[in-house]
Structures are given as structure tokens and as C-alpha cells.
VEXGUMAR-705731 format. One record per residue (C-alpha): x, y, z. Coordinates in pm, whole numbers, plus 50000, padded with zeros to 5 digits. Each point is the difference from the previous one (the first is absolute). Last residue first. Layout:
N
XYZ/...
***
This chain:
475
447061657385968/497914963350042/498884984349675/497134969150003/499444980549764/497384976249980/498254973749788/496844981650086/498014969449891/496754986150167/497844970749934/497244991350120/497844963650006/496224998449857/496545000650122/497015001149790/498944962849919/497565003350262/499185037450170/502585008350269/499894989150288/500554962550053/502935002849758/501695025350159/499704985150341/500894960349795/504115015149914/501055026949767/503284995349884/501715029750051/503145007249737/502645028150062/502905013649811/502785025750107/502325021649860/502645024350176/502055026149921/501525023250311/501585026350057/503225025250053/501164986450304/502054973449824/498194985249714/497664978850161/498754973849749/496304978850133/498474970349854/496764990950125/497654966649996/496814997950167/497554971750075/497304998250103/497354976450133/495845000450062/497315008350185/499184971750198/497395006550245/497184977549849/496645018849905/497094993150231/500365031150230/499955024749677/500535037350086/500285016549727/501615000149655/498004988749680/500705033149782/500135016950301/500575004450414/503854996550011/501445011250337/501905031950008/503454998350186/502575018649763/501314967749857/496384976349977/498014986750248/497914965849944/496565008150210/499154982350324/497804970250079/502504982449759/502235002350336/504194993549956/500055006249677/502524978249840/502995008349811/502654979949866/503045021949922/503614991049829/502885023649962/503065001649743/502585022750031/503045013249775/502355029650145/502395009949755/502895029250158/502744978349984/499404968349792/498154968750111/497825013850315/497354976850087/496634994150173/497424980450084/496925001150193/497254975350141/496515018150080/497124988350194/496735024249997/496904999250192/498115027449996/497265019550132/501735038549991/504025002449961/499665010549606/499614979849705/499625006349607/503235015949960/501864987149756/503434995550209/497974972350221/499035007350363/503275018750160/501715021149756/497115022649838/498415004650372/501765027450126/497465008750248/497805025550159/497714984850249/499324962549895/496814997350167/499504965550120/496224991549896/498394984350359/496925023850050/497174994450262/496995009350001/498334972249752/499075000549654/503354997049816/500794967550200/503314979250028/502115030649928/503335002149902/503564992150156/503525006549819/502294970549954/503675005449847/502214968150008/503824994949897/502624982649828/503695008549851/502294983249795/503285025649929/502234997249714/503855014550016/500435001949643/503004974350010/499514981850330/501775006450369/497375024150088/497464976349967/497145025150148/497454982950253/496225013050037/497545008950261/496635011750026/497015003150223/497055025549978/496945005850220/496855020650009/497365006350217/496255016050019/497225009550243/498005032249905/496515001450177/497485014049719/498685038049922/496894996849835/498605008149696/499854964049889/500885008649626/501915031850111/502524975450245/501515023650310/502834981650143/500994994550380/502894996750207/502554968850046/503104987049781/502534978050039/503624997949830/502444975149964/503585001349800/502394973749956/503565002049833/502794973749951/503794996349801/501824972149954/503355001549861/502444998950329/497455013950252/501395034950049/500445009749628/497385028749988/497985004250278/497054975950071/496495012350010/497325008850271/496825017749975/497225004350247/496825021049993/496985014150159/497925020549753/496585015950144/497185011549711/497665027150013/497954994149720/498235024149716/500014994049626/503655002349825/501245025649782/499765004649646/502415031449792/501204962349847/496854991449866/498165028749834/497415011950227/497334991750233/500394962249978/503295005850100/498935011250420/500105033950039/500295000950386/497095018250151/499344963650222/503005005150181/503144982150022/502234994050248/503114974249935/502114992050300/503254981049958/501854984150340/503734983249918/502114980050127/503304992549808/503114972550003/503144998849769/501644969750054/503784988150094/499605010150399/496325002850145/500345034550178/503035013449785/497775005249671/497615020550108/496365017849866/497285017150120/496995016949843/497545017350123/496895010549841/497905022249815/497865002449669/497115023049946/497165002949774/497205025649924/501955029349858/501834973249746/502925020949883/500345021149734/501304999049632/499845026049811/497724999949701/500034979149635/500154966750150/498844996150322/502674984550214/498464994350398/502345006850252/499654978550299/499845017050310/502735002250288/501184989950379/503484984550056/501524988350309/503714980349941/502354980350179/503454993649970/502384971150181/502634990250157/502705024649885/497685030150018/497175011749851/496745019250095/497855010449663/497655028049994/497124994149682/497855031549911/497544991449649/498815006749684/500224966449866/501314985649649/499714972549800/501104990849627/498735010749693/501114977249749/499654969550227/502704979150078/500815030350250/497724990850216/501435019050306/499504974050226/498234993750346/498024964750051/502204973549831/502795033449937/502974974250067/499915018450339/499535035450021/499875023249659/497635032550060/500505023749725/499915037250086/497915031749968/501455021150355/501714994150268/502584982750080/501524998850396/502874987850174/500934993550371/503314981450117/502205028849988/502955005849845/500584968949787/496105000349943/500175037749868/496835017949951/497755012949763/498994989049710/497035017849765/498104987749749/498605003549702/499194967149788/498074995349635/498945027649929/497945003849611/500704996449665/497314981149852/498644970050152/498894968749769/500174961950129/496464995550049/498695009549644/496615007250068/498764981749814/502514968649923/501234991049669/503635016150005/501135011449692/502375022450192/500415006750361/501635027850211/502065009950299/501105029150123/502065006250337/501445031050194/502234993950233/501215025150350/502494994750292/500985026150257/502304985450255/501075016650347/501994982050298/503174997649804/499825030149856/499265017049622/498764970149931/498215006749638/498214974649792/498595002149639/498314975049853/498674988249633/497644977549898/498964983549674/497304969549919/499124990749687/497574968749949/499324983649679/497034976049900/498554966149928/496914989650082/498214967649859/496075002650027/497874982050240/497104977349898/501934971649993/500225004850352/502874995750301/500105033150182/496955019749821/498175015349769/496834986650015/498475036050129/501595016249695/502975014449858/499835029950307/502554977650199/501994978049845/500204969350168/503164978149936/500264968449776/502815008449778/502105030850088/503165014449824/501395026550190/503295022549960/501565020250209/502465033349987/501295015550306/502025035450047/501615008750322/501215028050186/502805018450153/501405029550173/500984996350376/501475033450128/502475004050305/503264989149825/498725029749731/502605020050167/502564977249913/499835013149617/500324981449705/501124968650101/496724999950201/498025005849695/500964969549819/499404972650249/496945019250087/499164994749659/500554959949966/498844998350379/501434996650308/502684980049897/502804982650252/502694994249771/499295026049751/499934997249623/502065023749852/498665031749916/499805021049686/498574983149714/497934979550251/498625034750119/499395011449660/497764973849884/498214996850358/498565039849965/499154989249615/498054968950089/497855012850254/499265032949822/499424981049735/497954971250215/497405025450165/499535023249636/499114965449852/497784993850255/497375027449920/501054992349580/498294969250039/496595013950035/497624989750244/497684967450030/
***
């Protein structure tokens, strides 16, 4: 926990430069920004600079969820476990300069923080440190070939497999070189990076002993009215990495593997199909995987699949949408043998796929979800979503968020215990004022289904509960 008074220098200065620039500017039809906005009317030779940030305040209530460091029995779903609740403060600021079309310099700095939060370490602490630095260069209405280099999020797709995490209150970043080729029919991209690893307390560097590279390719002319993407993703990492077991969790990486991502995605383009709306995404995996316990490095064969679609009633009040869909991720049939079937999820934005409280990602599962949404008022966004989960192996682990598989407090590998899991489901309410934030509140219940209850000691299971409030203020 730090002190307050660290983050109450960020939002002053926040609040105080915003202050004065909605005293002074009218609101722009286009924004860039609440201070850009303001700057720009000042001078039009800061045209060429991008100054911003963004301060976000959350809000947890937790019922039911391990807490790590409170004991080997406490977690996901026991009586054992205590409630959590706690704040997180997140603030980061940007500055930009293009002082040509073809040349962008773009840094952020980031801090985030937790307090009264039960967990040791605290997972969601990272004192002011970089966030991105980068460099742009190029001109894709010049010429067709661009490049960025430098610490950068990766975003491609609906972030199922690359994401920047933001959910999180540290997000994800790579070091990393990506050159894009774009024109009218399509764009493609070839990146090569490392992780970087945030390590409270110290700089944060990237993960000497991991790489991620690929090609990426999208279009939207080839197959008309849908978006549609290939993609190859190759994740190298050596047996030096420092897995999380060596340190606190989130400076962890993963063990070693050398893992081969072949992918598909397609979804519909906005309005083309008179209401409905579709999107599918498959991706199979080959290499190999080191396992400690075994000591060996095991054949890698994995796949994944998702398939969606939905129809808005444009013609009602509030506009509702009903949507439906299916996420499956393979696991493995035998821990003891050579070969290993666990999809790895790569580096994901799992918070909106798998249940809003987090206790899933896209490894061994089975999950059907029906959706609903609804906008009443301009601005108010209300959705309700409904999971069942099964695992889709019980000769595998049940994976949580970030990827770990549970080993304690009853957890394991447990052939004989039935695959259901449970349901969820979530409720959110979300106010955008304008482009200057957000609020939002949400509520989630699990109710634990026969897998918990065949795991964990008799009489000890229970369902979870989570509550959250956010705000989020963009300058």
C-alpha cells in the first residue's frame, strides 16, 4: 500500500490543467483530448503535440475469491477464504509529438496502486514507471510501408489471444519492432518483441528469455461486409525465464515452450446485415512445452474456437440487442504422457470474454454465453450476460484469468470429478459522459456447480460474489 498523497499530486495537477482549459475553450467538434482541445486554441504550433492522460478509480468487493498469502485454503469458491475489498488508482499521462507526417514520437508513463487489498504480494501495485515509448515512422497515405518501434501495446483482433489488458491495473506492454504494409485492400503486420515484466518498486524490463513474433493480416474488401484476419503467433521461451513462482506474481513469466499459433477470425461490419451481426475465430496450435513436474519437454498440440452472433432491434426504444455464442479451449487428456493438449492463451484480454469476474481464461473450457444489452438514455449502456462453464478435460487443471492452473486448497487434477464448473452471471451499468469518461458499476454472482464441489473439502465450498465501481477520467 502507498501513500495517498503520491496520487493526489497525479489528479491536482490533472484536475487543475482541465479546470482552466474548460474555463477557456469551447468544446470542440472533433476532440482530441479535453487538454489538447485547449492547447491548440492556444497556439497552432502545438497542432503537432499530443498532450493527455488519464486518471482511473475502481472499486472491488470480492466474496469467494482466493487470496493469495491468507493461507493454503484460501481459495476460488471456500469458506475458508476471506472477503476482499479494496481500491485501485491508476494515472497516466502522454505526450506525443509529430513534427512530420512520416515521424511520431510518443511517450506514457503509468502508476498504479492498491489499497486494503488482501493479497501478498499485492498484484495490482506498480509505482511510477514507463508505460509505452515508441517511435512512428512513416506515412501510409504516402507510401505503403510503416514501422513502430519501440515499448508498445499489441491490440489485434478482439484481443482473444493479443490484448493490451487494460482491465487490469497494469496493463501489457512489449518491447518490440512491428512494420505494417497497408493499402486499400488490406494491411499486414510483422512484429517481433519481449514481454515486459512489472516489478514493483524497479524499472520495468522485458522478459530476456521470451519472444513474441508474427504476422498479421487483415482486409475488409476480400470477403465484402466482414472484417476477415489470418494470423501466425510464435511464442519462444527459454528455460532461464523467471517463471512467478520465483518472484512476486506479476514481475512472473511463463516456463519454457515454443509454441506455433495459426489463426482465423472473421466478423461482420457494422450495419451490413440489417440488425444481425456475426464473428468466429479459430486457432490451432503445434510445438512443444517443457512441464518441471515431468522434466521433460512434451509435444504441444492444441486448438481453440469461438462463434457468436447477435441481432440489435434498432427499431425499439433502447435499441436492445440478444446475442449468443460459444468459447471452447482444449486441455489435456493425460498429465503423464508426452504429449501436451492445454491451449495456451498467449497474451489476452481475457476480462471481457469468459465471465466479467474473472475466474476463466481460454485454456480447458467449455463455456456458452447468451448476452444482452441496452441503451435507454444517451450515453447509459446496461448489460446482462450469462456463463455456464465446463471444463472441457478433468484430466487437466481448472485455469484461472492470467493462465495459472489451481493446484491447492483441494485443486488438482481430479479425473473422477464431473466437468461442470459452474454459471455466472454479470450485470453492468455504464454512463459515458462525452469523451471525458466513464462511470460504471457492475455485480457478479457464480454459482458453483458439482467440479467445485467434488474438490474441495465437504461442506467447504461456497458461491462468489463480486461488486465493483469505476470511474474513469480522460484529459
Amino acid at each position: 500500500m502507498k501513500n495517498y498523497s503520491h496520487h493526489l499530486t497525479w489528479i491536482s495537477v490533472a484536475s487543475l490543467t482541465v479546470s482552466a482549459a474548460a474555463q477557456t475553450a469551447p468544446p470542440a467538434t472533433h476532440s482530441a483530448g479535453l487538454l489538447n482541445d485547449y492547447l491548440r486554441k492556444q497556439s497552432s504550433a502545438l497542432e503537432s503535440w499530443d498532450i493527455g492522460g488519464q486518471v482511473r478509480a475502481r472499486f472491488e468487493a470480492k466474496n469467494g475469491y482466493a487470496v493469495p498469502g491468507a493461507g493454503a485454503t484460501a481459495v476460488d469458491f471456500s469458506r475458508s477464504t476471506p472477503d476482499n475489498n479494496y481500491w485501485l488508482l491508476r494515472e497516466k499521462i502522454h505526450l506525443g509529438w509529430t513534427p512530420d507526417s512520416w515521424l511520431k514520437f510518443y511517450v506514457e508513463g503509468r502508476d498504479s496502486s492498491s489499497h486494503d487489498d488482501k493479497r501478498t504480494p499485492e498484484p495490482e501495485e506498480d509505482s511510477l514507471d514507463l508505460h509505452q515509448a515508441w517511435i512512428g515512422l512513416g506515412d501510409a497515405k504516402q507510401f505503403p510501408i510503416t514501422a513502430k518501434i519501440g515499448r508498445q501495446e499489441f491490440i489485434y483482433g478482439d484481443e482473444r489471444f493479443l490484448g493490451a489488458g487494460d482491465w487490469t491495473n497494469i496493463g501489457r506492454v512489449h518491447d518490440a519492432a512491428k512494420i505494417r504494409f497497408e493499402n486499400s485492400d488490406v494491411w499486414i503486420d510483422a512484429f517481433a518483441g519481449r514481454p515486459v515484466l512489472a516489478n514493483d518498486g524497479e524499472f520495468n524490463v522485458a522478459n530476456d528469455y521470451e519472444w513474441l513474433s508474427g504476422i498479421y493480416a487483415s482486409t475488409r474488401t476480400l470477403i465484402p461486409k466482414q472484417e476477415t484476419q489470418l494470423y501466425f503467433i510464435s511464442r519462444n521461451t527459454g528455460q532461464q525465464s523467471p517463471i512467478a513462482t520465483t518472484g512476486v506474481p506479476q514481475a512472473g513469466g511463463v516456463s519454457a515452450r515454443d509454441i506455433y499459433t495459426l489463426g482465423l477470425r472473421v466478423k461482420s461490419l457494422p450495419g451490413q446485415f440489417a440488425g444481425w451481426d456475426y464473428s468466429a475465430e479459430l486457432a490451432g496450435q503445434l510445438g512443444n512445452y517443457y512441464e518441471p513436474a515431468l522434466k521433460a519437454r512434451l509435444d504441444h498440440a492444441a486448438v481453440a474456437a469461438h462463434v457468436g452472433g447477435g441481432y440489435t432491434f434498432s427499431e425499439l426504444p433502447a435499441t436492445p440487442r440478444v446475442g449468443l455464442e460459444y468459447n471452447y479451449a482444449s486441455g489435456d487428456s493425460d498429465p503423464t504422457d508426452s504429449e501436451h493438449g492445454t491451449f495456451d492463451n498467449l497474451f489476452p484480454t481475457n476480462h471481457k470474454f469468459y465471465g466479467l469476474m474473472d475466474f476463466f481464461s481460454l485454456q480447458n473450457v467449455h463455456d456458452p454465453r447468451v448476452s444482452l444489452s441496452a441503451k435507454p438514455v444517451k450515453g447509459l449502456t446496461l448489460t446482462a450476460d450469462y456463463h455456464l462453464f465446463w471444463l472441457a478435460d478433468t484430466s487437466d487443471l481448472f485455469y484461472g484469468v492470467t493462465g495459472a492452473g489451481r493446484r491447492t486448497g483441494g485443486y488438482g487434477v481430479t479425473p473422477t470429478a464431473d466437468r461442470f464448473v459452474g454459471s455466472e452471471i454479470d450485470l453492468v451499468a455504464s454512463y459515458a459522459v462525452k469523451t471525458l469518461g466513464t462511470l460504471q458499476v457492475g455485480y457478479g454472482h457464480f454459482f458453483r456447480g458439482d467440479y467445485v464441489k467434488d474438490s474441495l473439502p465437504l461442506a467447504q465450498s461456497k458461491d462468489a460474489n463480486w461488486l465493483y465501481l469505476q470511474a474513469v477520467f480522460n484529459f
